[in-house]
VEXDREN-2710 file (C-alpha; in Angstrom, 1 decimal):
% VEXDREN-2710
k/r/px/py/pz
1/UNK/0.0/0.0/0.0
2/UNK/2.8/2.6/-0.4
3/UNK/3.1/5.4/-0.5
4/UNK/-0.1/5.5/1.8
5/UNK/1.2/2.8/4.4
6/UNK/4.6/1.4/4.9
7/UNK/5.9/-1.9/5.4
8/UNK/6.3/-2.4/9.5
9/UNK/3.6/-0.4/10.3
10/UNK/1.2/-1.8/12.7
11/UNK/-2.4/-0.5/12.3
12/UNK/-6.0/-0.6/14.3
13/UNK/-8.8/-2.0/12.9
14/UNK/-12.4/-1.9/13.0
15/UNK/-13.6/-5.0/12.9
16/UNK/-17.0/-4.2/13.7
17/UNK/-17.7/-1.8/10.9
18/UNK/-18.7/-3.7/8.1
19/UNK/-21.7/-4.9/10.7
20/UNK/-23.8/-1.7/9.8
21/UNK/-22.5/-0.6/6.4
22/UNK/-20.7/-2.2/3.8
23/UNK/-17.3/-1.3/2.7
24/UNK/-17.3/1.6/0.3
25/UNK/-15.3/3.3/-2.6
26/UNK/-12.0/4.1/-1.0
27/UNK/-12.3/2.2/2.0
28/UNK/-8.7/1.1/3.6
29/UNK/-9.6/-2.7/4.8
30/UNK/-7.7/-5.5/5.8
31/UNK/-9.3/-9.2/4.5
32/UNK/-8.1/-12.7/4.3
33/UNK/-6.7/-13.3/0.5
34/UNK/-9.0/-15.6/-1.0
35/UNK/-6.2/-17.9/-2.3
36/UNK/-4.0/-18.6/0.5
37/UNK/-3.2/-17.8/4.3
38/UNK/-2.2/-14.2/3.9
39/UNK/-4.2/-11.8/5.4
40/UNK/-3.9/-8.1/3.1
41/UNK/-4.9/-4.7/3.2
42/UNK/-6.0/-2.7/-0.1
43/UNK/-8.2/0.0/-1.0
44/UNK/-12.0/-0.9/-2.3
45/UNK/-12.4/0.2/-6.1
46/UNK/-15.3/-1.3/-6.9
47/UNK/-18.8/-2.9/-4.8
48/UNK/-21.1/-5.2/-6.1
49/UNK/-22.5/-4.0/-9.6
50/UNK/-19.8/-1.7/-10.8
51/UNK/-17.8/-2.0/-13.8
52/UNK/-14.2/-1.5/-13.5
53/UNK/-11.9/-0.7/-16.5
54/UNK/-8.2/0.1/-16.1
55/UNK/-7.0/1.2/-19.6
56/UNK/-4.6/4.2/-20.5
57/UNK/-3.0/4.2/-17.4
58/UNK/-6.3/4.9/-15.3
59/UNK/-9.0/3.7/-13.5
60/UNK/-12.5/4.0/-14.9
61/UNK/-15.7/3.0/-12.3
62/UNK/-18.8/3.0/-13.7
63/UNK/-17.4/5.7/-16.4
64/UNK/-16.3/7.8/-13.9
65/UNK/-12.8/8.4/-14.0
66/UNK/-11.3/8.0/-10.4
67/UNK/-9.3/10.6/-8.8
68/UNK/-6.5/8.6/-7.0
69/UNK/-3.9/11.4/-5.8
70/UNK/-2.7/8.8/-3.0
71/UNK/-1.1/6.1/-6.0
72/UNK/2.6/6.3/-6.6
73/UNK/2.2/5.1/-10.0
74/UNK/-0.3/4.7/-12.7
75/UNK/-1.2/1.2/-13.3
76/UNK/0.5/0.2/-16.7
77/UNK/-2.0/-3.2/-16.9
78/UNK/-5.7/-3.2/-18.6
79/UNK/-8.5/-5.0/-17.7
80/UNK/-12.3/-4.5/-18.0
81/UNK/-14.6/-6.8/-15.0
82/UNK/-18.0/-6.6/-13.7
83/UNK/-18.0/-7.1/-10.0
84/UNK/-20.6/-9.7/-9.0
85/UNK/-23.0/-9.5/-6.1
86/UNK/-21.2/-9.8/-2.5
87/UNK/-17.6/-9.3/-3.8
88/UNK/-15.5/-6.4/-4.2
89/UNK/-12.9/-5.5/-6.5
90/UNK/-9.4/-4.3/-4.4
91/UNK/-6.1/-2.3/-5.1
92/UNK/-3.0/-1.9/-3.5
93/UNK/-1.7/1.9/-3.6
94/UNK/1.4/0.9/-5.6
95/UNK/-0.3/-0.6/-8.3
96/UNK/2.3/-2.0/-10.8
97/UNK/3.4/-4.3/-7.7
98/UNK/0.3/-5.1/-5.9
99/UNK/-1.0/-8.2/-5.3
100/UNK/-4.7/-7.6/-5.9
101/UNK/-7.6/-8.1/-7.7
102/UNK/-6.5/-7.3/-11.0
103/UNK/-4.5/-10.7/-10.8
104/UNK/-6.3/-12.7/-8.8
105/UNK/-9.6/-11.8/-9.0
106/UNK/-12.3/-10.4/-7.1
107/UNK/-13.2/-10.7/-2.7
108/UNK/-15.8/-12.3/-1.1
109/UNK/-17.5/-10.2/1.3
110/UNK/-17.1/-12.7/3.7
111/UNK/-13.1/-12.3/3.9
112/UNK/-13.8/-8.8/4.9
113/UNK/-12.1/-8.7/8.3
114/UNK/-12.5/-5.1/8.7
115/UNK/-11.5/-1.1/8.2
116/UNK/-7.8/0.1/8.7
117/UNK/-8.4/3.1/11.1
118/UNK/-4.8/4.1/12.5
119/UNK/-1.3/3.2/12.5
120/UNK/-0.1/3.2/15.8
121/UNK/3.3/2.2/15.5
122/UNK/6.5/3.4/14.8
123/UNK/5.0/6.3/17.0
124/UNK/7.0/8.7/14.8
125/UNK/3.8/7.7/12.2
126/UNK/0.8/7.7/14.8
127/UNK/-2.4/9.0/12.3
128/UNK/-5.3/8.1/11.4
129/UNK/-5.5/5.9/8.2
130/UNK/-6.3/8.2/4.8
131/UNK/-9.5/6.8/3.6
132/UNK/-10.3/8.9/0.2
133/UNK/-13.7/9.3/-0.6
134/UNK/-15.0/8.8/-4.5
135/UNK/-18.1/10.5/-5.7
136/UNK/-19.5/7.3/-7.1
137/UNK/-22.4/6.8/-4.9
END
């Protein structure tokens, strides 16, 4: 997730949020990968529905282009997918060398462990997690 997080930090989560809502468009969570062991954290890019297109070196939602000021580089794949009902379509902040669902695929809700809300440690980086919010709903 860099340049938003960095490797070592340790974060709170929320693991109660996705109770009342579900996770929305630039959500920070934390989920069990739905291949292996690993547990990851990625930003939400698409909810059930949406169409998701990553061409020219952007990120198209439901025709909207998505203003991603936190991404340290533009991602140089393609792909076009429809997000199915309860799954999610994920992407790491670095997105030419993220793990997420452009190669793998798309997460069940039910790997949702919950919302990144601060890192608390090195001290040095004690803040809140940056969620950005996309006018998409």
């Amino acid at each position: 997730m860099n340049p938003t997080l960095a490797n070592g930090q340790y974060l709170l989560i929320n693991n109660f949020s996705y109770y009342l809502n579900e996770p929305d468009y630039g959500d920070i969570i934390v989920f069990r990968h739905p291949n292996s062991d690993l547990n990851l954290i990625k930003r939400v890019v698409g909810v059930p529905g949406d169409r998701v297109e990553i061409r020219d070196r952007t990120v198209i939602v439901n025709v909207v282009l998505l203003n991603e000021p936190y991404i340290q580089s533009d991602p140089t794949y393609t792909g076009d997918w429809t997000v199915p009902e309860d799954e999610f379509f994920v992407l790491g902040d670095n997105r030419n060398s993220s793990s997420d669902s452009h190669s793998w695929g798309f997460l069940p809700e039910d790997n949702i462990i919950g919302k990144a809300v601060v890192v608390y440690w090195p001290i040095s980086d004690w803040e809140q997690v940056p969620h950005f919010r996309q006018p998409l709903n």
